[in-house]
C-alpha positions in Angstrom: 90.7 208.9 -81.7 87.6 206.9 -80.5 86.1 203.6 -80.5 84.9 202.4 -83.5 81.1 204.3 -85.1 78.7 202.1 -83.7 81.0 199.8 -81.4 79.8 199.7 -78.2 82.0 199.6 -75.4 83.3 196.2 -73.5 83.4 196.6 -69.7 85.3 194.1 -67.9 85.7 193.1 -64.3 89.0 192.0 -62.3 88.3 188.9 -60.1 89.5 189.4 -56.6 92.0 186.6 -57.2 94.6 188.5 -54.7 92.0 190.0 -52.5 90.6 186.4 -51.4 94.0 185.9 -50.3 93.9 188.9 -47.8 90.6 188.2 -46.7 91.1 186.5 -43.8 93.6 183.7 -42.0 93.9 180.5 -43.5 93.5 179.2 -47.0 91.3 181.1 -48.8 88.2 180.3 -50.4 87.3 180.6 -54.1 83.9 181.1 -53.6 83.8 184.5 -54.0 85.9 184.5 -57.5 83.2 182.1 -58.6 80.1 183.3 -57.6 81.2 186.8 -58.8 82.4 185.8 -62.1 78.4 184.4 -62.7 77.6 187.5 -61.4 79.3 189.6 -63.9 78.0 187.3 -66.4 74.4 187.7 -65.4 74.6 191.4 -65.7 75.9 191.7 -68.9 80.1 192.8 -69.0 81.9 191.6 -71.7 84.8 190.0 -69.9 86.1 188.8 -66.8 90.0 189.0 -65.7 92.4 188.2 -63.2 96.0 189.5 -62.2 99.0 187.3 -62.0 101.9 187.0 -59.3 104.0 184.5 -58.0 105.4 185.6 -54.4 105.0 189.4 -54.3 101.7 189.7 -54.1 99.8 186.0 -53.5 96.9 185.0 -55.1 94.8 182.2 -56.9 96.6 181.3 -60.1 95.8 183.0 -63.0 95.0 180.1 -65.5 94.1 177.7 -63.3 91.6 179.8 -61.5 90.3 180.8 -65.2 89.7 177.2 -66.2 87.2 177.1 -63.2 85.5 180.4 -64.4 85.1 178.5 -67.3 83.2 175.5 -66.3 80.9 178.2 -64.2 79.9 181.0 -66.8 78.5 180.0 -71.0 79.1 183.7 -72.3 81.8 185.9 -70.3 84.7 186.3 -72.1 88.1 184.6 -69.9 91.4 187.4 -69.6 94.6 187.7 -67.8 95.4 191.4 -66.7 98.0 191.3 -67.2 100.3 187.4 -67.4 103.6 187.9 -66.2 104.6 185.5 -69.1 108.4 185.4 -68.6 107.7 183.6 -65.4 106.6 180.4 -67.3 108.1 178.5 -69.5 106.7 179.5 -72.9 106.3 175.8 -74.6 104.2 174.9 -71.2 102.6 178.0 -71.2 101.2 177.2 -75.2 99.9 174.2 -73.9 97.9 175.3 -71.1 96.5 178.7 -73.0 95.2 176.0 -75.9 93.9 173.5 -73.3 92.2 176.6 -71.9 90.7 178.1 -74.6 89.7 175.0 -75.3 88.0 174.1 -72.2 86.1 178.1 -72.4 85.3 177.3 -76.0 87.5 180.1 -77.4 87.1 182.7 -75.0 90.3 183.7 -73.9 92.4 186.7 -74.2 95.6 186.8 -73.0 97.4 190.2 -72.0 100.7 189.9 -71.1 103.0 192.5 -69.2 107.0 192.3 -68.3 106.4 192.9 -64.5 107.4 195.5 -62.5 110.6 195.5 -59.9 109.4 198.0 -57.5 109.9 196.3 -54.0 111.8 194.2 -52.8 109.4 191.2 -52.7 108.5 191.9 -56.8 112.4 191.5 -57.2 112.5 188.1 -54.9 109.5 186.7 -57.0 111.3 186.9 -60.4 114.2 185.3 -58.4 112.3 182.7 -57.3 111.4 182.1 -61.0 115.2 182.1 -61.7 114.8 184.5 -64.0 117.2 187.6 -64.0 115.1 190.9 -63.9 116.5 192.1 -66.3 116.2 189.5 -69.0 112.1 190.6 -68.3 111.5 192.1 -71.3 113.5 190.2 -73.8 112.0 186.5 -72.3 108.3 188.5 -72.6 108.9 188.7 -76.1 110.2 185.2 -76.9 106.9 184.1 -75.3 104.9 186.3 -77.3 107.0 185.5 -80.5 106.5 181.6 -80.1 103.0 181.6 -79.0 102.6 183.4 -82.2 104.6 180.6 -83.9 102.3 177.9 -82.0 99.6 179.0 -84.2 101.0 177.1 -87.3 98.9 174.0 -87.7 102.1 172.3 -89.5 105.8 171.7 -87.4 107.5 174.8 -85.7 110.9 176.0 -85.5 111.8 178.4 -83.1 115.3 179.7 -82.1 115.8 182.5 -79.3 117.6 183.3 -77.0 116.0 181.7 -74.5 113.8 179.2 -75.7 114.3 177.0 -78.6 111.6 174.8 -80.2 111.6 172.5 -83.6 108.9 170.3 -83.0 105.0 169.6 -84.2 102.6 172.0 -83.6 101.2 172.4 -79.9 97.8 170.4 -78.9 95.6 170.7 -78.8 94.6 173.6 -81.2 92.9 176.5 -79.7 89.5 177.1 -80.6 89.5 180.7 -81.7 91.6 181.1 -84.6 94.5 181.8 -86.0 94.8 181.7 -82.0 94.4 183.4 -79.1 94.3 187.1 -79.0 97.4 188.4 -77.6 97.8 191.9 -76.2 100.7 193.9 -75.0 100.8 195.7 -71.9 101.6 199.6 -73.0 101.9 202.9 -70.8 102.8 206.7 -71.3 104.0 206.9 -67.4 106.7 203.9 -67.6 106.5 203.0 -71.2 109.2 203.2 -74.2 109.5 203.1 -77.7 110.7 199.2 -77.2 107.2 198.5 -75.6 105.4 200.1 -78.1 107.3 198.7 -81.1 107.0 195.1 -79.1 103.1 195.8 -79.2 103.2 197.3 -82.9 105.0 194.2 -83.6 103.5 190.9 -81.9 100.4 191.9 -80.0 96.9 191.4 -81.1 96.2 194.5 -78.8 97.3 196.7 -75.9 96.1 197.4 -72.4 97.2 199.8 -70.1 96.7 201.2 -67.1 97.4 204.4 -65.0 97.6 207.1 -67.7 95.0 209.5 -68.3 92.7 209.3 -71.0 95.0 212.3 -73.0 98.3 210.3 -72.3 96.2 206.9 -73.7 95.6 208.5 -76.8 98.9 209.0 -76.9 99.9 205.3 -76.4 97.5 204.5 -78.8 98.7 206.8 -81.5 102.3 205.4 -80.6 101.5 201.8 -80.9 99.2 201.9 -84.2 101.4 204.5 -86.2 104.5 201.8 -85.5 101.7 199.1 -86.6 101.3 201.0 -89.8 105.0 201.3 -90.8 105.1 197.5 -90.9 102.3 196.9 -93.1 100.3 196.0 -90.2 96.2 197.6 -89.8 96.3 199.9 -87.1 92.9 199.1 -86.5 93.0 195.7 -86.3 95.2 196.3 -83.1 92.4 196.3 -79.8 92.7 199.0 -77.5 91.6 198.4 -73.6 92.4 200.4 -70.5 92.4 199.0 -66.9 90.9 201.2 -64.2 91.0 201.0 -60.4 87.8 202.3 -59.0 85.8 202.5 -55.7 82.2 202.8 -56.2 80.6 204.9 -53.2 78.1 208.4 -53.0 80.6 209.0 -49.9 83.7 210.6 -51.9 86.0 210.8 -48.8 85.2 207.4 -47.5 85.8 205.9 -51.1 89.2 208.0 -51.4 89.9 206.2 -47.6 88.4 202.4 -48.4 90.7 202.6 -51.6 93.9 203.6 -50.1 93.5 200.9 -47.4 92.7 198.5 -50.0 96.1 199.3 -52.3 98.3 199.4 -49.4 96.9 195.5 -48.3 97.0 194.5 -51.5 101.0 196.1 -52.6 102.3 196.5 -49.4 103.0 200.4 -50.6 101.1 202.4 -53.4 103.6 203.0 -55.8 101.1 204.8 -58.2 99.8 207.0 -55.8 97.0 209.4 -57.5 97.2 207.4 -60.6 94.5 204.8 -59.9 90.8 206.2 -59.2 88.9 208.0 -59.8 87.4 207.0 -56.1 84.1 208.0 -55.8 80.3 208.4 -57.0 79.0 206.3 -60.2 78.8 209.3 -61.9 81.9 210.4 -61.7 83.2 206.7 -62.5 81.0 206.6 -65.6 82.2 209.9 -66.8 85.7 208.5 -66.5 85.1 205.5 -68.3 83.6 207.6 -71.1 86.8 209.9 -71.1 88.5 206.2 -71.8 86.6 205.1 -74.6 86.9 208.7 -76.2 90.5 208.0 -76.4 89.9 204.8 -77.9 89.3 202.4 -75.6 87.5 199.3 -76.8 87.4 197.4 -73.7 87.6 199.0 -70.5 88.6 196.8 -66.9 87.5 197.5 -63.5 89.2 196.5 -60.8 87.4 197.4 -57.7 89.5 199.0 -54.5 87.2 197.7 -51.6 86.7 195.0 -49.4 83.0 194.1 -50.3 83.6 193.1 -53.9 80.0 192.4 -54.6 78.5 195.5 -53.2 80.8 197.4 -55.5 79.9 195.0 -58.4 76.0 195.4 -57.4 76.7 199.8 -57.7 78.3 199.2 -61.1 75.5 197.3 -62.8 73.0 200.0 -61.0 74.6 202.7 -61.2 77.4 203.0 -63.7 76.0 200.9 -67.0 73.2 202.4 -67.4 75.1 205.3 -68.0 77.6 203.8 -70.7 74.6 202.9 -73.1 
């Protein structure tokens, strides 16, 4: 299952929202997330994205660091990849995704994930949140379900477990309507039937990451067959895929830079061979082809090196050209 006929394929970039952070000592500068956002812009990507945590793995906040991409790019598409969403309360949370969409003049995407619980320090940051980890999943999908009930223009009532709401409508109202496009974080390697019937369900769209472009296509299948049991179109549900990359001629010293990079930026590579591939523009681009040939719509680079815009300068020479 591919793309679309005739759609052409969305490339994204991941801001280096954590990778400021490790940088250097003391607080770190946003420059950098800035001036690379107008980069990405100026080039011609579809979209630009950051990553969310709260303690595990420090960064620039997601939404407030997006609201000041906003006032710096006219174009560039705004994303979250992915929001830990059951670390926020979900009525503030509505609030701020309208007041941001409104401030980007509709050009947020939100894609939401329940979080992983692989170290110690992931497990301390959903404690920190007060939030028991394994409540994740069912407090992700509460969020989703009342940001999906934010989009009435008339009162809401909401009752769940964990949130209950019977109030007006949020304000502001987003721009894009009947609201912000919500996707579903979905994977072959550490997915389930409950994540894929959560995404048939309530998502907008799905993004993954780590599986190969055979085990996407799988995903993909999952997610818009359940869709189509429900009276849903399976089309209508977008399909992106986040790949980390390292851009370099120099396969062995990419394969190095990247593996230094991970380790900084987790504190341990829990996904090992997964990411990549590591290596010349070619070989990325053929990758990224292998993606959309699956059926990705959108496809998100995070780049695995310490000069972020020397690896942003090699994609728009050396891997776009060959994705038109």
């Amino acid at each position: 299952m591919g793309s679309r006929v005739g759609e052409p394929l969305r490339v994204g970039v991941l801001l280096p929202t954590r990778a400021v952070v490790l940088r250097g000592e003391g607080s770190p500068s946003p420059d950098l997330v800035l001036t690379m956002a107008e980069r990405v812009e100026a080039i011609g990507c579809d979209s630009v994205w950051v990553g969310d945590s709260l303690t595990a793995k420090p960064r620039l906040e997601p939404l407030a660091t997006l609201a000041a991409v906003a006032a710096r790019t006219k174009r560039v598409r705004l994303g979250t990849a992915v929001l830990l969403a059951a670390l926020r309360h979900p009525v503030l949370l509505a609030q701020t995704v309208h007041t941001l969409d409104q401030l980007s003049g509709g050009r947020l995407t939100l894609a939401m994930g329940v979080g992983g619980t692989f170290t110690e320090a992931m497990r301390s940051e959903w404690a920190a949140a007060d939030v028991p980890p394994l409540e994740r999943a069912a407090r992700l999908e509460e969020t989703v379900a009342l940001l999906r009930a934010f989009r009435q223009p008339e009162r809401v009532s909401f009752s769940g477990r964990f949130v209950r709401y019977d109030g007006p409508a949020m304000q502001p109202r987003p721009v894009q309507q009947p609201g912000v496009p919500l996707w579903l974080a979905c994977h072959a390697r550490t997915g389930n039937e409950r994540q894929y019937r959560r995404a048939a369900t309530l998502a907008d769209g799905i993004i993954s990451i780590t599986d190969s472009p055979q085990e996407y296509a799988r995903v993909l299948r999952a997610v818009r067959g359940y869709a189509q049991e429900q009276g849903r179109d399976p089309e209508s549900l977008h399909a992106a895929f986040y790949m980390t990359v390292n851009l370099n001629e120099d396969e062995p010293r990419a394969a190095a830079e990247a593996e230094a990079f991970l380790l900084r930026y987790y504190g341990v590579n829990h996904w090992g061979q997964a990411w990549g591939p590591f290596g010349s523009p070619s070989r990325v681009a053929e990758r990224i082809i292998a993606y959309r040939d699956a059926g990705a719509q959108t496809v998100i680079l995070r780049f695995a090196g310490f000069d972020q815009m020397q690896q942003l300068e090699r994609l728009a020479d050396k891997v776009l050209p060959k994705l038109v």
